[in-house]
Backbone as ProteinMPNN parsed JSONL, in Angstrom:
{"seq_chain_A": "XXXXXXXXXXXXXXXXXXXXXXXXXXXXXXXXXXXXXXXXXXXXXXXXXXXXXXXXXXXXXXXXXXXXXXXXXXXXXXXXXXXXXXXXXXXXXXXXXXXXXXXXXXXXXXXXXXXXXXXXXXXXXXXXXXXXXXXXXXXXXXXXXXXXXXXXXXXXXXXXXXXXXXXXXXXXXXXXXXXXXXXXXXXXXXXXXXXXXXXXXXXXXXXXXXXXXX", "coords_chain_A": {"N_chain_A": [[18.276, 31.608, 5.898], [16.53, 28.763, 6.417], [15.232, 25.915, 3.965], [12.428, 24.294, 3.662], [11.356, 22.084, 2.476], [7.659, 20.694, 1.5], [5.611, 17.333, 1.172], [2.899, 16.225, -0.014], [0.408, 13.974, -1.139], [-1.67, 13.466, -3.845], [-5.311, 12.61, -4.25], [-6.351, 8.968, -3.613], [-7.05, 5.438, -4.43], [-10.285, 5.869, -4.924], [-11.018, 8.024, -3.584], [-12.064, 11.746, -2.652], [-10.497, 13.613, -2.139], [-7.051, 13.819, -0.271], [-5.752, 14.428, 2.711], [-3.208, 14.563, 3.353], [-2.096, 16.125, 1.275], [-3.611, 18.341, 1.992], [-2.89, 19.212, 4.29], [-0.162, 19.724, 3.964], [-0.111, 22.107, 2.362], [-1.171, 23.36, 4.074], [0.569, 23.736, 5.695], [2.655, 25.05, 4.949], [1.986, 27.502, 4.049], [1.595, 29.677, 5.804], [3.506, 32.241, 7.039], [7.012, 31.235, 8.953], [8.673, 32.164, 11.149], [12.503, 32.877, 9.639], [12.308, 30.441, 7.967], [11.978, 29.465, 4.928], [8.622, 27.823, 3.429], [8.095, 25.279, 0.887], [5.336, 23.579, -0.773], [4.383, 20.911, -2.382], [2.178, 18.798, -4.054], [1.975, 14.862, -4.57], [1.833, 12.759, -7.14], [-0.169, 9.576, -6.759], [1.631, 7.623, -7.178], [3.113, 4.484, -8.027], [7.209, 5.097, -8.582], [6.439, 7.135, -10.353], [6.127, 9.052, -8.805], [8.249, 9.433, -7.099], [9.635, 10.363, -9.389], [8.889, 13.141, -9.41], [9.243, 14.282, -6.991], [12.363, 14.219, -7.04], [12.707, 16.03, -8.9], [11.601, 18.443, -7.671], [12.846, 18.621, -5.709], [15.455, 19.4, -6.77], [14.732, 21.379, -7.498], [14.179, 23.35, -5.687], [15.949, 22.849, -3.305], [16.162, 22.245, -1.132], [16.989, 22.427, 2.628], [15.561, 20.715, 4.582], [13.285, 18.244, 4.502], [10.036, 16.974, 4.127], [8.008, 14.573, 3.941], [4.866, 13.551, 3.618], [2.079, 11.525, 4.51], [-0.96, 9.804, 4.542], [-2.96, 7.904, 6.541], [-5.233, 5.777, 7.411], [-6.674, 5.296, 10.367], [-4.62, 5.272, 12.146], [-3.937, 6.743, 15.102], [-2.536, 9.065, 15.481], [0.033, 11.564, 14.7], [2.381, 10.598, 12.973], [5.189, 9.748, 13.003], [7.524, 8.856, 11.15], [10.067, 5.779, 11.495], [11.689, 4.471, 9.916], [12.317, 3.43, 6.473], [11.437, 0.89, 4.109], [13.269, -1.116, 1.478], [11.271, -1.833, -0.24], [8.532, -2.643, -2.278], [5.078, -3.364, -2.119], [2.312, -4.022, -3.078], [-0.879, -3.656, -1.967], [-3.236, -2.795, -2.829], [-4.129, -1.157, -6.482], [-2.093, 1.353, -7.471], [-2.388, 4.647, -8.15], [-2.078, 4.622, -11.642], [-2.949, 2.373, -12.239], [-0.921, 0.607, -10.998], [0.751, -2.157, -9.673], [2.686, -3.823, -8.19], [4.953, -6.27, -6.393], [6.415, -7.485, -3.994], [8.755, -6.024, -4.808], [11.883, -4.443, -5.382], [12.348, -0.944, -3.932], [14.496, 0.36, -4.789], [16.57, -1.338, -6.939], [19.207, -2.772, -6.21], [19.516, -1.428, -3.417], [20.27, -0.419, -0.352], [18.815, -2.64, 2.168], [17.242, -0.482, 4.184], [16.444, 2.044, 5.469], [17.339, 5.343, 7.407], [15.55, 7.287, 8.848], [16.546, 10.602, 8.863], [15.493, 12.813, 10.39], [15.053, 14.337, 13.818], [13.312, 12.036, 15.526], [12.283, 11.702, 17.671], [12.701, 13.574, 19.032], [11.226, 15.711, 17.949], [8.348, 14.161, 18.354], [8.001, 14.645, 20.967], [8.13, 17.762, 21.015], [5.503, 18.386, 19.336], [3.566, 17.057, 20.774], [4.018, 18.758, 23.395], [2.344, 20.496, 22.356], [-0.224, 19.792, 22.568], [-1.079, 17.989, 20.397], [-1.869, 15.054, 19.324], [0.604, 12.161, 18.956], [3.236, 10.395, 18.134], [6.22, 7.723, 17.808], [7.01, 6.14, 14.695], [7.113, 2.367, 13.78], [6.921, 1.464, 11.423], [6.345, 2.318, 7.661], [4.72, 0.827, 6.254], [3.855, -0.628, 2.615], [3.11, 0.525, 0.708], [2.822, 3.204, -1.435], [3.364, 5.479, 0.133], [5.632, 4.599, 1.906], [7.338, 3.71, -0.557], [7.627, 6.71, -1.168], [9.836, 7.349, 0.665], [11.527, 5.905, 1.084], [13.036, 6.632, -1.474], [13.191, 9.066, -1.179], [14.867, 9.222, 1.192], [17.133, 7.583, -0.066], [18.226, 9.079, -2.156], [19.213, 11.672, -0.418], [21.024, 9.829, 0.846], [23.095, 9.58, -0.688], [23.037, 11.836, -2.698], [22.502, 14.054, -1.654], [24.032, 14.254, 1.657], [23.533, 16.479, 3.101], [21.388, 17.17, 3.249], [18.572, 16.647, 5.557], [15.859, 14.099, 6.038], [12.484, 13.011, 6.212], [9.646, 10.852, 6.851], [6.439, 11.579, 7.392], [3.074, 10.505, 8.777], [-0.415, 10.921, 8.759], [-4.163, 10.944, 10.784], [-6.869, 10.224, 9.125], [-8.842, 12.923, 8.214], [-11.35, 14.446, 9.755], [-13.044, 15.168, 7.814], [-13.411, 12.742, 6.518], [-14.349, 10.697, 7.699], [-17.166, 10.837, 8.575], [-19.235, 8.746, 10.039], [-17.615, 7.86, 12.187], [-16.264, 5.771, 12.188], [-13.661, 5.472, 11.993], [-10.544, 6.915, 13.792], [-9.321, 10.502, 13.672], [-8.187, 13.438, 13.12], [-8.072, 17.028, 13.027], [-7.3, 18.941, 10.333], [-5.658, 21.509, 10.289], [-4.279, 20.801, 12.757], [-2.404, 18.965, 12.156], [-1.362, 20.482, 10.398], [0.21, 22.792, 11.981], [1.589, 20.514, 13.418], [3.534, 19.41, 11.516], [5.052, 21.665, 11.137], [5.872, 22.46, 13.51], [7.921, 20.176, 13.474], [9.491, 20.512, 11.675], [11.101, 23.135, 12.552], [11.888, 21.89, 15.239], [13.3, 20.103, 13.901], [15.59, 21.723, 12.601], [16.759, 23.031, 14.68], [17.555, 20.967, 16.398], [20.646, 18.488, 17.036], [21.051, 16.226, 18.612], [19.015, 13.819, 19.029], [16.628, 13.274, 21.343], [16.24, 10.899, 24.138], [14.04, 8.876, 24.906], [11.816, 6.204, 25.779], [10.494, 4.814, 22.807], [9.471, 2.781, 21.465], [7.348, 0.07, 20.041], [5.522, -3.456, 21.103], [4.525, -4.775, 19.563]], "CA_chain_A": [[16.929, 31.097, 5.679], [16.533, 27.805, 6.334], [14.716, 25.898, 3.257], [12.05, 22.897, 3.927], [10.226, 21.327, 1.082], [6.634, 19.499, 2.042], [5.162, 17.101, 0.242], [1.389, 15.444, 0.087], [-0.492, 13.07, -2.665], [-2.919, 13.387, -4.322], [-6.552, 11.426, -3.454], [-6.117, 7.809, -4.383], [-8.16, 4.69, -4.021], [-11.214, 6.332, -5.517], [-10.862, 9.33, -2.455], [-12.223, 13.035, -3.369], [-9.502, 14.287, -1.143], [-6.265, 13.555, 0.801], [-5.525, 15.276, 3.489], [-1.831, 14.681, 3.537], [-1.912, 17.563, 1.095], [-4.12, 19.772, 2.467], [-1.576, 19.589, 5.579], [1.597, 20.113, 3.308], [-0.184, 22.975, 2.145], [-1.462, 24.408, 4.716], [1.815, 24.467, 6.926], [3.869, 25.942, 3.906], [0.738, 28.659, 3.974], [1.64, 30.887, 6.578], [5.082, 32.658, 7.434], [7.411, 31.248, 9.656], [10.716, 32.94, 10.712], [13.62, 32.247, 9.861], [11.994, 29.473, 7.756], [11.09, 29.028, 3.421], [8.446, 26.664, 3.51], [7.148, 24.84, 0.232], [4.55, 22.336, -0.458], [4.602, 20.272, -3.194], [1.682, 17.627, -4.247], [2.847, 13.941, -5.503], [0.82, 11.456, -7.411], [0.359, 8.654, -5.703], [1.806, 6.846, -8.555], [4.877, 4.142, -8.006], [7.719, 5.284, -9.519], [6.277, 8.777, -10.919], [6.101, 10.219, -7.409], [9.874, 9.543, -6.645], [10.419, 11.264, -9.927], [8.53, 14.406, -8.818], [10.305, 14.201, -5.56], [13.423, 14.535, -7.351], [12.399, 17.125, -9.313], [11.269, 19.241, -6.528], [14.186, 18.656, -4.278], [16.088, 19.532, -7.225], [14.341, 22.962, -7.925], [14.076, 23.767, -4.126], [17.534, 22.459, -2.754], [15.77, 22.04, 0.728], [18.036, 21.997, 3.615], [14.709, 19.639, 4.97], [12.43, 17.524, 3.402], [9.253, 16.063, 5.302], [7.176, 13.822, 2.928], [3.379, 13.483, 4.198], [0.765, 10.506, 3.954], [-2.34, 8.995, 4.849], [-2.92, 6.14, 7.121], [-6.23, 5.57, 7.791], [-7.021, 4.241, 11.441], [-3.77, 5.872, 13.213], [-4.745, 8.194, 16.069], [-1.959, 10.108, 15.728], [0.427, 12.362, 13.79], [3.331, 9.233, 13.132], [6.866, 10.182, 12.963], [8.489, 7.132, 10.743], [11.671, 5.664, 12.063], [12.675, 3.446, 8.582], [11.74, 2.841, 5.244], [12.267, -0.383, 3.765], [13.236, -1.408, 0.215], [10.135, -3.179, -1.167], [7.081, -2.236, -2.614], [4.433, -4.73, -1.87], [1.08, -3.254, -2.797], [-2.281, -4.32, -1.614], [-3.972, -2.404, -3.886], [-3.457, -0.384, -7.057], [-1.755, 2.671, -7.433], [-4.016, 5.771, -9.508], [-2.149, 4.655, -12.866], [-3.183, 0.712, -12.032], [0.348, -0.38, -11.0], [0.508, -2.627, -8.237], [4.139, -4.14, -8.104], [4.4, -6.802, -5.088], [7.859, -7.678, -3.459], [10.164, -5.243, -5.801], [12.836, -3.219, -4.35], [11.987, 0.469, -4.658], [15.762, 0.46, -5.771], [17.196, -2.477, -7.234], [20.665, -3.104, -5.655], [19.534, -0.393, -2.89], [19.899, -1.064, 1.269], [17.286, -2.948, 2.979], [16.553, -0.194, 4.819], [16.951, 3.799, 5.468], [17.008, 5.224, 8.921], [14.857, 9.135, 9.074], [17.406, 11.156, 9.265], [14.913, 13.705, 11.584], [15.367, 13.927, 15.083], [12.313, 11.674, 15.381], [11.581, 11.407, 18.916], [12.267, 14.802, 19.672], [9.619, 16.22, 17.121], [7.318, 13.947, 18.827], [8.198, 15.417, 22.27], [7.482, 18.815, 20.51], [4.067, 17.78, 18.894], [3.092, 16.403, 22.363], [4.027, 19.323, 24.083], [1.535, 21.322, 21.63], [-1.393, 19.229, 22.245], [-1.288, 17.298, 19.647], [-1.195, 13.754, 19.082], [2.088, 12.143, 18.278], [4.11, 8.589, 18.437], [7.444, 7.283, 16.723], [6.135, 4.52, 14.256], [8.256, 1.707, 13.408], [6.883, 1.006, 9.582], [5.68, 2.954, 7.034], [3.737, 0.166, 5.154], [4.779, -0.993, 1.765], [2.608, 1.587, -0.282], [3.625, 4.649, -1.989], [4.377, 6.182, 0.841], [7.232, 3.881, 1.786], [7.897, 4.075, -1.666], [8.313, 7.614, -1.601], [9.819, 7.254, 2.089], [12.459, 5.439, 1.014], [13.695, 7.061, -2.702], [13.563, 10.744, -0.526], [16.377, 8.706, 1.766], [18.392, 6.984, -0.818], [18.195, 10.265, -2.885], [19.958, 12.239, 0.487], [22.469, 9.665, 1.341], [23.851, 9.413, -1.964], [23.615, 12.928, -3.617], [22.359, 15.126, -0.47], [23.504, 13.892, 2.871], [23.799, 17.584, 4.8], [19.571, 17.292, 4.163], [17.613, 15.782, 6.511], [14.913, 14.627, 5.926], [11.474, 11.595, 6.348], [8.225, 10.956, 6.318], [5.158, 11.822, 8.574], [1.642, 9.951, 8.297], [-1.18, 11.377, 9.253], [-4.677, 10.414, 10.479], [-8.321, 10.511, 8.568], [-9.294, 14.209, 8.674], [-13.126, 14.685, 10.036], [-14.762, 15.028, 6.879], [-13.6, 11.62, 5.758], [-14.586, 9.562, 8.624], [-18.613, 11.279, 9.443], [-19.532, 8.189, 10.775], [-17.472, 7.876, 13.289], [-15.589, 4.581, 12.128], [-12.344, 5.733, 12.18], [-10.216, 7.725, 14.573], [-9.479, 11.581, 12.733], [-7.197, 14.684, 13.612], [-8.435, 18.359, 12.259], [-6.127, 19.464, 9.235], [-4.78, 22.374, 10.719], [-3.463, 20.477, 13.758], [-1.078, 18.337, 11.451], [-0.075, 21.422, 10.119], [1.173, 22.919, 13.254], [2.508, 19.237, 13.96], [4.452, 19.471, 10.72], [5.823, 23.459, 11.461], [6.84, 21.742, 14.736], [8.989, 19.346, 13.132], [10.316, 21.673, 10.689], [11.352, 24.05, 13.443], [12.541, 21.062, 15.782], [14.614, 19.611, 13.079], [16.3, 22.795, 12.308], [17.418, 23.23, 15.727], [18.078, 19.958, 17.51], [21.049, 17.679, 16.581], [20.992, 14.989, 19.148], [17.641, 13.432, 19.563], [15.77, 13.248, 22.234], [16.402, 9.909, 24.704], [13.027, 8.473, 25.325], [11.168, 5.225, 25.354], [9.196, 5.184, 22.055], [8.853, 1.988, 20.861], [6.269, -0.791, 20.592], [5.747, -4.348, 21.307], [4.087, -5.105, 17.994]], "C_chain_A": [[16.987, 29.582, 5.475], [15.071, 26.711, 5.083], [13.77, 24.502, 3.329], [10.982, 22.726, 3.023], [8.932, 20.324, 2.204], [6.143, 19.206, 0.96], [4.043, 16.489, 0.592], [1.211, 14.493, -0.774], [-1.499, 13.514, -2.585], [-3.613, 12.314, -3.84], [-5.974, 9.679, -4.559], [-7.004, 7.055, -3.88], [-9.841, 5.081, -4.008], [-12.06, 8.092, -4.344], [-10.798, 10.399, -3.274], [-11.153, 13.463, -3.277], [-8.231, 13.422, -0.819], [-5.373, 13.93, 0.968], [-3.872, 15.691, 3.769], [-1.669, 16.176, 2.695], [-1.955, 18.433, 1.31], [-2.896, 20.164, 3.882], [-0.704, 20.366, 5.151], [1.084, 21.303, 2.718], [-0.509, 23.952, 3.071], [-0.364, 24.704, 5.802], [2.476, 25.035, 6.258], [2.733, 27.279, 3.974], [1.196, 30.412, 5.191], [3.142, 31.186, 7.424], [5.761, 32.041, 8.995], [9.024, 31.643, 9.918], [11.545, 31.694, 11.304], [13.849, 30.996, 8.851], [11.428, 30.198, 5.885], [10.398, 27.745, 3.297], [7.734, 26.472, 1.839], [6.984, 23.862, -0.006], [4.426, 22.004, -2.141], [3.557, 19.164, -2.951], [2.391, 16.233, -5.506], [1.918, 13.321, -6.41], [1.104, 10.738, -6.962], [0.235, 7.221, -6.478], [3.545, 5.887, -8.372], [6.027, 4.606, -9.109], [7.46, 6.805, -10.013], [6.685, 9.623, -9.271], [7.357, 10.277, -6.717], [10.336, 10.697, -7.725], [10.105, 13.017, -9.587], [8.971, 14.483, -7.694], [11.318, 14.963, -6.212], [13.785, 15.706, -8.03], [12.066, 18.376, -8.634], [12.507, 19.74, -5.927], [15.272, 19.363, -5.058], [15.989, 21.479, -7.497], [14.483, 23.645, -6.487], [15.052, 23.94, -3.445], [16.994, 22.879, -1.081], [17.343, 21.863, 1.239], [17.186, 20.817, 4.439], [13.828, 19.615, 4.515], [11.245, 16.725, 4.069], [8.012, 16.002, 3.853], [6.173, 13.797, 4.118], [2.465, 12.182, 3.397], [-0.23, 10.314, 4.659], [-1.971, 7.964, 5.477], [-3.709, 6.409, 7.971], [-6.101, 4.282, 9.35], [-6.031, 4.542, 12.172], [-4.637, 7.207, 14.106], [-3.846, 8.995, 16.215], [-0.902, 10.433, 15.036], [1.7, 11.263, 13.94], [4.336, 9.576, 12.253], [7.588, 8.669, 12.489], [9.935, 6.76, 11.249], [12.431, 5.151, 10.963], [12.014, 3.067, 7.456], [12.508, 1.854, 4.724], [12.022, -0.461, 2.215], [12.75, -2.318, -0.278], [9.033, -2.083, -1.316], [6.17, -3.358, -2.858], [2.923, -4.101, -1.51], [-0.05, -3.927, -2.769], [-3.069, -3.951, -2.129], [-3.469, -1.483, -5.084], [-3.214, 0.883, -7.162], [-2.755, 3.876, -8.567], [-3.474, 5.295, -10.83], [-2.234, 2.685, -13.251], [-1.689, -0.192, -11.997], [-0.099, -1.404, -9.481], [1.647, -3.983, -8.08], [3.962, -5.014, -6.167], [5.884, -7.539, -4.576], [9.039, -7.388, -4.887], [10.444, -4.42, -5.183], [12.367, -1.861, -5.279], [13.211, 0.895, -5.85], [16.942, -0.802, -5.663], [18.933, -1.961, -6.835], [20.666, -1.941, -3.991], [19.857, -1.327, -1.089], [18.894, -1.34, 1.553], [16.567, -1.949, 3.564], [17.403, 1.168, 5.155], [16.757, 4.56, 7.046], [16.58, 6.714, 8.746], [16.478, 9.582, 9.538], [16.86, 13.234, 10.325], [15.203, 13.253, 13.023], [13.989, 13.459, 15.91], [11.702, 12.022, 16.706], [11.323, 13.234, 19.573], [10.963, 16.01, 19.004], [8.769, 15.677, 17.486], [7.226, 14.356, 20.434], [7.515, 16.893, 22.011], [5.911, 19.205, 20.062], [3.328, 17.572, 20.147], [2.556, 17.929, 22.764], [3.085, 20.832, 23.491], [0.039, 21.106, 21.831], [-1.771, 18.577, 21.609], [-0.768, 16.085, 19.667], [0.103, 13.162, 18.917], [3.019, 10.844, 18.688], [5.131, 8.968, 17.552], [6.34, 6.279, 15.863], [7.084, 3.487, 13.647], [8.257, 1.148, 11.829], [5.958, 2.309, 8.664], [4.601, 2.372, 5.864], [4.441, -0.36, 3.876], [3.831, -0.515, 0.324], [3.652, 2.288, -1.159], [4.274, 5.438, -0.901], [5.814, 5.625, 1.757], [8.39, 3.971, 0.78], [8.643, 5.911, -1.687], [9.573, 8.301, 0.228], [11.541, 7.052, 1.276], [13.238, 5.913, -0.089], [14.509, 8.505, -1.724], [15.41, 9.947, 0.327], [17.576, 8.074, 1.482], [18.842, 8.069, -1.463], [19.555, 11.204, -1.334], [20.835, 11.617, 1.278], [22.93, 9.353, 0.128], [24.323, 10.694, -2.709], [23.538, 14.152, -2.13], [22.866, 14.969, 1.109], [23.741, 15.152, 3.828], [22.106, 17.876, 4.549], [19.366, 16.577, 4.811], [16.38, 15.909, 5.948], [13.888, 13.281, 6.435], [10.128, 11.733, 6.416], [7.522, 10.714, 7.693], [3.847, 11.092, 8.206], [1.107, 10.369, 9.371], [-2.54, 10.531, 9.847], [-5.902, 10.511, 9.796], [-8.096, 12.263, 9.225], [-10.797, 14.092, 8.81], [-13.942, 14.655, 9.382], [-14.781, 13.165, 6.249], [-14.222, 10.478, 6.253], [-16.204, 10.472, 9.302], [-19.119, 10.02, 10.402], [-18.977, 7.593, 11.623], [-16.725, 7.162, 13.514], [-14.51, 4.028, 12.584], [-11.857, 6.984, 12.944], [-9.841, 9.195, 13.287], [-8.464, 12.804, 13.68], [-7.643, 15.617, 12.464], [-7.517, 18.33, 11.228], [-5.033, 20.404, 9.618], [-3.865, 22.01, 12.067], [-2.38, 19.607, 13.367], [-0.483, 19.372, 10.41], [0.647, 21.949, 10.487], [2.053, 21.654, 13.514], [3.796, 19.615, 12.79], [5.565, 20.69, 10.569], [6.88, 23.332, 12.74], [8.033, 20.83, 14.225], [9.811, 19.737, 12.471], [11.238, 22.311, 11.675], [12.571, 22.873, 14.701], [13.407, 20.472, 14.701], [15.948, 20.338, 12.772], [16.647, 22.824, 13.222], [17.772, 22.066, 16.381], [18.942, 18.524, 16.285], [21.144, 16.616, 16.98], [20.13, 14.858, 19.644], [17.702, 12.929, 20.994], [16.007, 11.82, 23.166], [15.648, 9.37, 25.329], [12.618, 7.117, 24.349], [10.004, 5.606, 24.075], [8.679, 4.056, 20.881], [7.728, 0.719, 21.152], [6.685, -2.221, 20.369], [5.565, -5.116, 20.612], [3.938, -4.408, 17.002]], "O_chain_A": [[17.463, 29.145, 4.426], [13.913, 26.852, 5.477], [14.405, 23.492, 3.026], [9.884, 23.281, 2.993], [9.136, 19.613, 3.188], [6.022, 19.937, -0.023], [4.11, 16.08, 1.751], [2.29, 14.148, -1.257], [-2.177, 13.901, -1.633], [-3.135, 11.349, -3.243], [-5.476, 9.484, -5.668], [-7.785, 7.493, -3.034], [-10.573, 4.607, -3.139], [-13.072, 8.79, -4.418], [-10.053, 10.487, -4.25], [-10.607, 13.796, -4.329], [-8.345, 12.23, -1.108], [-4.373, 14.025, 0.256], [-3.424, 16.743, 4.227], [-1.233, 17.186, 3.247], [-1.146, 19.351, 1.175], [-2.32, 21.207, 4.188], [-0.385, 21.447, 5.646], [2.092, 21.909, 2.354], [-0.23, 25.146, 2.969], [-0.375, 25.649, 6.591], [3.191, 25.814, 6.888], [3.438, 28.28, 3.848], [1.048, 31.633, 5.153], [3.683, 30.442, 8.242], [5.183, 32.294, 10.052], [10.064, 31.514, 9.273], [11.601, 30.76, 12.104], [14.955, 30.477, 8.7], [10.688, 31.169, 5.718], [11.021, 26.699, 3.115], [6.935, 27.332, 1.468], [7.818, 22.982, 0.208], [4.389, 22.902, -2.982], [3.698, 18.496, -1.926], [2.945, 16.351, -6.599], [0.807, 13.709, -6.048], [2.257, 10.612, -6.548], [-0.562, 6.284, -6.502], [4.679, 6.347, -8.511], [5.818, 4.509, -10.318], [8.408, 7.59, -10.007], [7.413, 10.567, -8.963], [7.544, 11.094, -5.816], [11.058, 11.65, -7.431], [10.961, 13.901, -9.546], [8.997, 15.714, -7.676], [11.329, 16.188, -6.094], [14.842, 16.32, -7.883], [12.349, 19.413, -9.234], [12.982, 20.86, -5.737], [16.099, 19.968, -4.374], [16.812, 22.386, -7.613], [15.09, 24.716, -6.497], [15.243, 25.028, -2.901], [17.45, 23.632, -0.22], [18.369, 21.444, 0.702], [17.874, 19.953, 4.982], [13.283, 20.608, 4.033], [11.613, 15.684, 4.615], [7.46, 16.848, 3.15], [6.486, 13.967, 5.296], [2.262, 11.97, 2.201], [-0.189, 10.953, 5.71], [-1.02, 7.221, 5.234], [-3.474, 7.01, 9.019], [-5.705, 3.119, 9.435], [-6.276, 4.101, 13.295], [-5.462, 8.089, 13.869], [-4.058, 9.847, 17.078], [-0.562, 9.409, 14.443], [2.04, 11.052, 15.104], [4.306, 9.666, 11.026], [8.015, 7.738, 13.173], [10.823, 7.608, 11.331], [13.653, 5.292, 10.93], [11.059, 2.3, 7.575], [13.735, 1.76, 4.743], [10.994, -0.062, 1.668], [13.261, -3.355, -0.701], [8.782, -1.054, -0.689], [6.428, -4.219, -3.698], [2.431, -3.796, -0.423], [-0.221, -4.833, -3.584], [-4.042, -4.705, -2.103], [-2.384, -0.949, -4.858], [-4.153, 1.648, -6.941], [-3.56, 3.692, -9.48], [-4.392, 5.453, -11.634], [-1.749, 2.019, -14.165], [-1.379, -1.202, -12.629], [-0.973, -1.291, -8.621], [1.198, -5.104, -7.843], [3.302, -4.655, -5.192], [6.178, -8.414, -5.391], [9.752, -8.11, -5.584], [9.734, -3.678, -4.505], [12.142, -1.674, -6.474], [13.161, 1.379, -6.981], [17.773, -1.105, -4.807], [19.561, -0.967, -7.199], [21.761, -1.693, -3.485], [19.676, -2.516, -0.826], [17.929, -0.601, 1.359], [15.352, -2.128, 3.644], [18.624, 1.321, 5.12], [15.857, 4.112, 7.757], [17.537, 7.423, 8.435], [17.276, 9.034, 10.298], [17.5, 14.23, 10.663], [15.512, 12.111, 13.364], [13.522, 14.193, 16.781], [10.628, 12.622, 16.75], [10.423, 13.829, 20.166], [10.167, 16.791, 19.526], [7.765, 16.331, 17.205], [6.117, 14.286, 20.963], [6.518, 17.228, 22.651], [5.305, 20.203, 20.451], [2.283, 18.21, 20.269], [1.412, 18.366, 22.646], [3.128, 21.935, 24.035], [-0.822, 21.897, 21.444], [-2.924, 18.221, 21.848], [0.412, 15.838, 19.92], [0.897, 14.063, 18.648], [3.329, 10.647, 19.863], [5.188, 9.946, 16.807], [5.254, 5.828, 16.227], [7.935, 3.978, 12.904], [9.172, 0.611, 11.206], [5.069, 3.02, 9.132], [3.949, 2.965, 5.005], [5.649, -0.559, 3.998], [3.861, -1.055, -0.781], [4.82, 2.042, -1.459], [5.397, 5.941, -0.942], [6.776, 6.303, 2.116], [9.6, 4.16, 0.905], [9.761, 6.247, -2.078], [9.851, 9.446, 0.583], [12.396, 7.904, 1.035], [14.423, 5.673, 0.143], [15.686, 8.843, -1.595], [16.588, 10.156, 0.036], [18.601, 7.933, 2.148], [20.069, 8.151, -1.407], [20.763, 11.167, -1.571], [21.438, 12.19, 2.185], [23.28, 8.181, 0.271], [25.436, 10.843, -3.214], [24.452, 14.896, -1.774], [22.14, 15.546, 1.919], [24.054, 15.039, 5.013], [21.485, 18.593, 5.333], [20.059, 15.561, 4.755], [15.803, 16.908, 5.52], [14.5, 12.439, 7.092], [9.539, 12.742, 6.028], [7.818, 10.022, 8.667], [3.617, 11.19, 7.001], [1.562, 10.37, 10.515], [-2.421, 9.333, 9.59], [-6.103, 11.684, 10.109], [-7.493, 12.678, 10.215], [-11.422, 13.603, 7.869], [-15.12, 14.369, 9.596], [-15.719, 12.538, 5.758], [-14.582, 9.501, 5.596], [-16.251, 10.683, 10.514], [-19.41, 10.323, 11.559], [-19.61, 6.644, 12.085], [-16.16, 7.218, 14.606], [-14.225, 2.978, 13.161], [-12.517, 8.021, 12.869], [-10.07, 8.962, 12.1], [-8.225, 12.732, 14.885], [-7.653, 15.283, 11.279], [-6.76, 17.369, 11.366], [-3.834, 20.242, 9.392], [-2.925, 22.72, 12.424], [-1.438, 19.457, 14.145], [0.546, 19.218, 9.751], [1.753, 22.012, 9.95], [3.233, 21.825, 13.821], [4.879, 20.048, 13.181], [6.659, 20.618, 10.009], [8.01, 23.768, 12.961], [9.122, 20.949, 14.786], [10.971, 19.347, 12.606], [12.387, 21.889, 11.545], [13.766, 23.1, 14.89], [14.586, 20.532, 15.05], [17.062, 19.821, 12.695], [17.748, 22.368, 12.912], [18.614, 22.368, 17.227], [18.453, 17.896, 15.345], [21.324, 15.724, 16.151], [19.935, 15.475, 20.692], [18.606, 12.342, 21.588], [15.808, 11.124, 22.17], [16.037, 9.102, 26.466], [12.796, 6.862, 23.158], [9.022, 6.341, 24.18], [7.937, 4.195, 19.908], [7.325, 0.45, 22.284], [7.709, -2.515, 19.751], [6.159, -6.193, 20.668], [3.599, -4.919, 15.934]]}, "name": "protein", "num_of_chains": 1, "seq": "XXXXXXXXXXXXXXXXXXXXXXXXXXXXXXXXXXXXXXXXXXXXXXXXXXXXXXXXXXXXXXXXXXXXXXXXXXXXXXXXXXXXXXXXXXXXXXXXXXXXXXXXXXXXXXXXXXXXXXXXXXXXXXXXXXXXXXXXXXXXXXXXXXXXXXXXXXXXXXXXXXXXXXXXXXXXXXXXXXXXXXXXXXXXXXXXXXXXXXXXXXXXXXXXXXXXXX"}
């Protein structure tokens, strides 16, 4: 039984909702063989939400680990390639932190490489109907933040997990007027079951053009 932890946040920035959860819950929701999936919400709190990470990962002992966020204005389900060691927030976090060029982990590497087989989960995703890119940043939020602890955390104490982070985009109810681009809920939960499933089986990614020019 292969064991894959998901994780979401909680709403932040004065948001009823967000959707990253409802995803991470709703793909851990329904049986897949061969597969233990559970979902786990974070706060989307610097610093706290690494420690609930750790705590999780610790109770769980995933064999894979796919963190989930928000990112308003993507059109499509975004497969991270690297988290970088800074936190450099543009606004504040739910317990009013807002920390602005500090390493997530003091003395840590610049920089963490997904250890998913990125491209080919977006080959998979694709080939579902659903949206789906590599993306080359994850921002310098929380979810970088928790981007980057999940990957220092599994090359230091875990490295036979795999694991990285997915961002999603607006779900339908959040965007009524039309503003922003949006993907159903349940289609980034299939995306995320896909990646689960493709991770578990494929060790040498995929060999396709998938980056951009900016």
């Amino acid at each position: 039984m292969i064991r894959v932890l998901l994780t979401g946040f909680a709403p932040f920035d004065g948001a009823s909702l967000n959707p990253s959860w409802e995803a991470a819950r709703l793909a851990a929701a329904a049986p897949l063989d061969g597969f233990s999936l559970t979902a786990v919400e974070l706060p989307c709190v610097f610093g706290d939400s690494i420690a609930e990470l750790y705590r999780q990962v610790a109770r769980v002992e995933p064999d894979i680990v796919l963190a989930v966020g928000l990112a308003s204005g993507r059109t499509a389900v975004s497969v991270e390639r690297v988290a970088v060691n800074v936190d450099d927030a543009r606004i504040p976090d739910n317990a009013g932190n807002q920390p602005i060029d500090t390493p997530v982990v003091p003395g840590g590497p610049a920089a963490y490489f997904s250890t998913l087989p990125i491209k080919a989960c977006v080959e998979a995703v694709r080939a579902a109907g659903i949206p789906a890119e590599v993306s080359p940043t994850a921002g310098s939020y929380v979810c970088n933040h928790v981007f980057y602890g999940l990957m220092h955390l599994l090359a230091t104490e875990r490295p036979a997990t795999r694991g990285g982070f997915v961002h999603m985009p607006c779900a339908p109810g959040q965007v009524l007027d039309g503003g922003l681009p949006c993907l159903p809920v349940p289609a980034v939960a299939e995306a995320l079951r896909l990646i689960a499933a493709t991770t578990a089986t494929v060790d040498t990614d995929a060999r396709l053009a998938a980056g951009t020019i900016h």
